[in-house]
N, C-alpha and C positions, 0 to 999 in steps of 0.2 A: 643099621649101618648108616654111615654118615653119608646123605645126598650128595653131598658138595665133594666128596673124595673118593677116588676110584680104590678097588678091591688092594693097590699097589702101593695105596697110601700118597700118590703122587694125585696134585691138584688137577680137574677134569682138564681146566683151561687155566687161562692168564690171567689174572685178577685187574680187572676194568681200572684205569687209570682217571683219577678226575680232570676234570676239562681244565686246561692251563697247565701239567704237568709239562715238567722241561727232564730231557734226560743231561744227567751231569756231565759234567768233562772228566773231574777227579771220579778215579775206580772205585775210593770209597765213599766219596760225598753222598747223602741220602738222598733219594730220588725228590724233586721239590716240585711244589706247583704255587700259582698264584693266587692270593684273595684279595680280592681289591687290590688296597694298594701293596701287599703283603704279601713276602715268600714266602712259606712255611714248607716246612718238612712235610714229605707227603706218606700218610698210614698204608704199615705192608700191609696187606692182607693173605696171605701165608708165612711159613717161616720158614722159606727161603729165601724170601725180599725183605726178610728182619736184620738180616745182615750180622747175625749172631753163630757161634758154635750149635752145632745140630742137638746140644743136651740141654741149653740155658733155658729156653723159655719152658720146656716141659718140665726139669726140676724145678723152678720156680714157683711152677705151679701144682706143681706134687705136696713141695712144701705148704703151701697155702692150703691144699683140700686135706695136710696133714692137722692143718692146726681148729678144721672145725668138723662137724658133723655133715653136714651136706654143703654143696656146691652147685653154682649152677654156671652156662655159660655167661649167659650178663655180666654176673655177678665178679667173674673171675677178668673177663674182660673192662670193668670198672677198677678191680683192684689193683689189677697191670697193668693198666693203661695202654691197652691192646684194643683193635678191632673187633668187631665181632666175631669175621670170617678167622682170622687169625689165631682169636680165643677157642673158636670151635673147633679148628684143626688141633690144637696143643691138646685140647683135653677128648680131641678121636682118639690121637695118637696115643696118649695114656691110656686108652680104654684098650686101645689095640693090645699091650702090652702086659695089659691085667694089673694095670696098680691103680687104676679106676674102674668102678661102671657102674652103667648106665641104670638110674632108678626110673628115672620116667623124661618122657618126650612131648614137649606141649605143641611144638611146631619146629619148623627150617628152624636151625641157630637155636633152638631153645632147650636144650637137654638139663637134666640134673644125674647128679653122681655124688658117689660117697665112693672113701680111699678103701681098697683092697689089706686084706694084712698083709700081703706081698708089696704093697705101695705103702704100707707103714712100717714096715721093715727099710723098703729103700730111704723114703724120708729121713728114717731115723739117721740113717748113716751118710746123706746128703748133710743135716743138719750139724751132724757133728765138724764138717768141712764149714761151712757156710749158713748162719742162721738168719741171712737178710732176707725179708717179704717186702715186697714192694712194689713202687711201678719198676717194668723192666728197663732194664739196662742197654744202651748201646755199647758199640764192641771201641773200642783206644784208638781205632782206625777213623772211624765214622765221627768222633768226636773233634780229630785231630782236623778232619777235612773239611769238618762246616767252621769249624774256628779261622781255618785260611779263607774259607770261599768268604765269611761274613766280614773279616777285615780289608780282603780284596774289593769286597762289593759295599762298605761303609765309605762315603764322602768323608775328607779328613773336616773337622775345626777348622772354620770362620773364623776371620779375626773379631767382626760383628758375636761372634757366638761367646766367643771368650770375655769378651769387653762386657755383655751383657750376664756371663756368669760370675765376673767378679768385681760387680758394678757395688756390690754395699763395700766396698774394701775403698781403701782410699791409696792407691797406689801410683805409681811412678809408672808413663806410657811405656819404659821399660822393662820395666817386671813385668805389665801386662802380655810386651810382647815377647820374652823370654816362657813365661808362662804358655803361652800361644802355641810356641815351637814346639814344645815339648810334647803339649797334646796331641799335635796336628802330627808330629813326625811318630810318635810310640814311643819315644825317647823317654829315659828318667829325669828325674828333676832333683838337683840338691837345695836344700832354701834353710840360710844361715841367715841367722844374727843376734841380737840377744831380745830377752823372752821379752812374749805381751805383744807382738809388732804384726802379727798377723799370716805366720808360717802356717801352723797350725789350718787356720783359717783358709788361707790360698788351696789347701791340699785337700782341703772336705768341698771348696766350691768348683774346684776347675772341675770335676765330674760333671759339673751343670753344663760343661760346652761339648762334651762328647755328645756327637748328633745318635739318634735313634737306638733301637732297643734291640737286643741279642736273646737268642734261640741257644739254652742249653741245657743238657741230660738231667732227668733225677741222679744218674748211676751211670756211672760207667763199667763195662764189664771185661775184664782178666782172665783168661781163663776158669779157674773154679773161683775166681777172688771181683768183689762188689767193690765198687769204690762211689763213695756216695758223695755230689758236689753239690747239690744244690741246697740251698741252706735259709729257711725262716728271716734266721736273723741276719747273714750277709744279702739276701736277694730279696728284689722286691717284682710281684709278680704283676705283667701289663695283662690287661684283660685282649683277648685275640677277637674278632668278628668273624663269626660262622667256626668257631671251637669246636660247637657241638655237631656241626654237620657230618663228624664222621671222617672226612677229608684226611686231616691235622692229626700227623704220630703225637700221641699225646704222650709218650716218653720223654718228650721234648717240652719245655716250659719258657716262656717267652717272661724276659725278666730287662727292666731299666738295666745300662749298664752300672754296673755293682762300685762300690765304694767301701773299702774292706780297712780297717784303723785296726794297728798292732801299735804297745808302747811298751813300759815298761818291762811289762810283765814276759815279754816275748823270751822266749829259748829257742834254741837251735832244735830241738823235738820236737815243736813244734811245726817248724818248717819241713817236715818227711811224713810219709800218709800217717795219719793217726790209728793204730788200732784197736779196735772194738774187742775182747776178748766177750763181751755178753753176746754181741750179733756175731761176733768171728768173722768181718768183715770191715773196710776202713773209709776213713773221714779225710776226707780233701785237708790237705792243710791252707791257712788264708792265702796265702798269693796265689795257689789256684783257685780259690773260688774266687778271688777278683779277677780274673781272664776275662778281657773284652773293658773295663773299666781301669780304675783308681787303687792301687792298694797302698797306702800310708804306711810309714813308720814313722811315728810321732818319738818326738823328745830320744831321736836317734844317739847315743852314747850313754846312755841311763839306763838300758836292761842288765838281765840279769848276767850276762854273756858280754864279752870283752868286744870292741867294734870291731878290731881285726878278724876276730872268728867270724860275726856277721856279717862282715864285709866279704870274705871269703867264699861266706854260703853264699850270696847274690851273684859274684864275676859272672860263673857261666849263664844264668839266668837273664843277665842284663846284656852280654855279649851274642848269646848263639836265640835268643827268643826261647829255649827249652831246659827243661828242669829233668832229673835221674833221682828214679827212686827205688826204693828195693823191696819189697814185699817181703813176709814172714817164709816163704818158701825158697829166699834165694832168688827170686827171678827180679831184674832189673828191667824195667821199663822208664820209657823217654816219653815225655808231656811234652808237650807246644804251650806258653807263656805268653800271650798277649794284652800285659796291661801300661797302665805308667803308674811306673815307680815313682812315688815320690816321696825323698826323705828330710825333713825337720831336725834342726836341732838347733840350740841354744851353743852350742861349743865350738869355738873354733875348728876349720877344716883340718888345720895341721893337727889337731889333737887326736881327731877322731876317723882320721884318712889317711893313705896314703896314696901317691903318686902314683901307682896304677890304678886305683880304685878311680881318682879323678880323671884320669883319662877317659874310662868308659861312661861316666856320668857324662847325658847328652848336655844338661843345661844348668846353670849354678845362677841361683839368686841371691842376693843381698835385703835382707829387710831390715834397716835401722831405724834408728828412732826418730819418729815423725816431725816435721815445723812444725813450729808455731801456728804457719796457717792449714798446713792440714790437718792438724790437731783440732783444728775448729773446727774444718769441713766434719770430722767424722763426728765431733759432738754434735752439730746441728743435725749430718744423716742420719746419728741414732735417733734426738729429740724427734725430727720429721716421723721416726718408723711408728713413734710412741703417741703422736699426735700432741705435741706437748710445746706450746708458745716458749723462745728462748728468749731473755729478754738481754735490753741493748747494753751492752756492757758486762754481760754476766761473762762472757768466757774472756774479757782481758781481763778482768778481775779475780778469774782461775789461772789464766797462766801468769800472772802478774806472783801466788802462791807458789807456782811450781819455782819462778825464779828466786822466791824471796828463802826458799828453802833448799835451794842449788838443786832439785828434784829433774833426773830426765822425763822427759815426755815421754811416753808409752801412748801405742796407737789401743790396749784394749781397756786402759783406762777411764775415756768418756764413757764408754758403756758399764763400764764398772758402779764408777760414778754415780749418773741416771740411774740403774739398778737399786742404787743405796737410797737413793733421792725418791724412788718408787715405794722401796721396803717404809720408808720414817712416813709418807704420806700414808700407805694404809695401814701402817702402824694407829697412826691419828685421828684415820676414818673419815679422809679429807682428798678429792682428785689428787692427782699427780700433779705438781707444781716444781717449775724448778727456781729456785731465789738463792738469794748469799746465804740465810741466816739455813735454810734445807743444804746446800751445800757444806755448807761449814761442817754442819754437822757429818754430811757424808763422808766428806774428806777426815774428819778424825776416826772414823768408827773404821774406815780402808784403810790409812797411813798409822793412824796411832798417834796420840798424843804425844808432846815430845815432852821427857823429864831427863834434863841436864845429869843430875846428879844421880838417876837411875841405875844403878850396878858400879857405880865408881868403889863403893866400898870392897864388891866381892873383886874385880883386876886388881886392884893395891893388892889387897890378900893374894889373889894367883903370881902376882909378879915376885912375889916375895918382901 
């Protein structure tokens, strides 16, 4: 019998809380404590402080002893990212019930088991609902609650902070401080003008002035249904101090705030939970996995979906902070939305908007086309990145081209440029050098040589 749980199945005592825990205010916020400098989520150790339905964590891990030959507690507690005491309770309670037991006992916490055919019966038909193994899931409540307490308790963006995250840009103290607002309030950002001027660009760097880093779920959990957010490729993981000590719910993963780019390619299905028919369980769609961060929509009026329909999908998202979504069951649940929007396009606003849409947009930028002296400034800040002497005269001797050719400036063109100027040097097997006779060249192999009489024959023929 299990030492640690009474004949009732109920825990002897209260599971020792570690030193610096704080009880929350919100009902469902997860209990938290300090490290260093660090709040972290603090690990139940039963599963009544899991803050989960009384079936999840034990099918979960039904399924898991379903899918090998033996099991042990560690073992089960490493894959669920559960405590120990925690792990050993779920798989008593399986034992208790005969869909487990017990092969042998090394010590306290340390049991092995193998599944029952009564527990590979149930499995089976657990699986056929829900085939996600994993680390376990918090409940929609508990998720919703640390997403407010960590925006409550984040410092907004510095104007220092912003200024320093979009210091390689060459921009107007304007933009930067429209830019600023946006961050600092959660607001969206709309940022128009035509291509190459650095939209784009602003909307992958302002994530650099969101201060500090965010605590959120492998999975979130629905009733019988898994909802998986945390993602490889949208998240990037901070390493924690004192992880291992046991402390720290490790369902929780400590990630940079996220920075999540949708373009063309984006649909409206994509924006509602994605479903898995192989797991029978579903995929965050990207504006929730960027919550706490940046989610982009590059080259807004180019997908595949008409702006007005996209536009539509966003209103209540940008107005109430929460998204509705519907599960294959019918059941509609509501999300909490915590990021900045922010949308890019080359198109004019009357083409691709309309007059409610701009209303709820917090902040609207303008990026045109660069002077002449900023135009230098960003050649020499590239030359500077590239470590690469500009010499005296070379760039009114390039804008002197753009004029002789009636050519706008574009702010992504010196780096365009340089690049080209990079590719013919190790083309040559020779340092990077920048000169007229390596320009000249770069600039025909980017713009194109000009031929006069190029295609004149085929428009006569079209004109008739």
């Amino acid at each position: 019998m299990n030492s640690r749980v009474a004949a009732s199945g109920a825990p002897e005592k209260e599971a020792k809380k570690p030193k610096g825990a704080r009880e929350p205010k919100e009902p469902h916020l997860p209990p938290l404590h300090r490290i260093g400098n660090l709040i972290a989520p603090t690990a139940p150790q039963d599963i009544a402080s899991a803050g989960l339905g009384e079936r999840v964590l034990t099918d979960l891990a039904l399924k898991l002893a379903y899918t090998v030959a033996r099991i042990n507690t560690e073992w089960v507690a490493q894959q669920l990212h559960l405590s120990l005491p925690l792990a050993d309770e779920v798989l008593y309670q399986l034992g208790a019930e005969g869909l487990i037991q017990e092969t042998l006992r090394t010590g306290p916490g340390k049991s092995h088991y193998s599944i029952t055919p009564q527990g590979r019966e149930t499995a089976e038909r657990l699986m056929d609902v829900c085939r996600y193994i994993g680390p376990a899931p918090v409940s929609l409540n508990a998720y919703a609650a640390m997403l407010r307490w960590q925006f409550a308790n984040t410092p907004p963006a510095k104007p220092e902070q912003v200024t320093a995250a979009l210091s390689r840009l060459v921009l107007t103290p304007q933009a930067i401080q429209l830019a600023g607002l946006a961050v600092s309030s959660g607001r969206s950002l709309f940022v128009f003008g035509p291509p190459g001027n650095g939209k784009s660009s602003l909307g992958r760097m302002i994530r650099n002035a969101l201060p500090g880093d965010y605590w959120i779920p492998y999975c979130i959990s629905v009733g019988d249904s898994v909802i998986r957010l945390y993602d490889d490729q949208s998240h990037e993981r901070v390493d924690v101090p004192g992880e291992e000590s046991g402390t720290i719910d490790r369902r929780w993963v400590r990630i940079r705030r996220p920075l999540v780019i949708v373009g063309g390619e984006l649909t409206l299905e994509q924006l509602d939970l994605i479903y898995l028919p192989t797991l029978r369980s579903y995929e965050a769609p990207p504006h929730l996995k960027a919550s706490g961060g940046v989610f982009l929509v590059d080259d807004f009026g180019r997908e595949r979906i008409s702006p007005d329909q996209l536009l539509n999908r966003f209103i209540t998202p940008m107005e109430y902070q929460v998204d509705y979504f519907t599960l294959n069951t019918g059941q509609k649940i509501q999300v909490p939305l915590r990021h900045v929007l922010v949308i890019a396009t080359n198109l004019s606003p009357e083409i691709v908007t309309d007059p409610a849409f701009l209303r709820r947009i917090g902040y609207r930028i303008y990026l045109g086309a660069p002077s002449p002296p900023e135009y230098a400034r960003i050649f020499q800040n590239y030359a500077q990145q590239l470590k690469v002497a500009v010499p005296d005269g070379l760039i009114d001797w390039l804008l002197e081209r753009y004029r002789a050719q009636n050519r706008e400036l574009r702010a992504c063109e010196p780096r365009d440029l340089i690049e080209r100027a990079r590719d013919i040097c190790r083309f040559r097997g020779q340092p990077l050098e920048l000169n007229q006779e390596i320009l000249e060249l770069a600039w025909t192999g980017y713009f194109g040589s000009e031929f006069p009489a190029y295609g004149q024959k085929e428009k006569a023929v079209a004109a008739g």
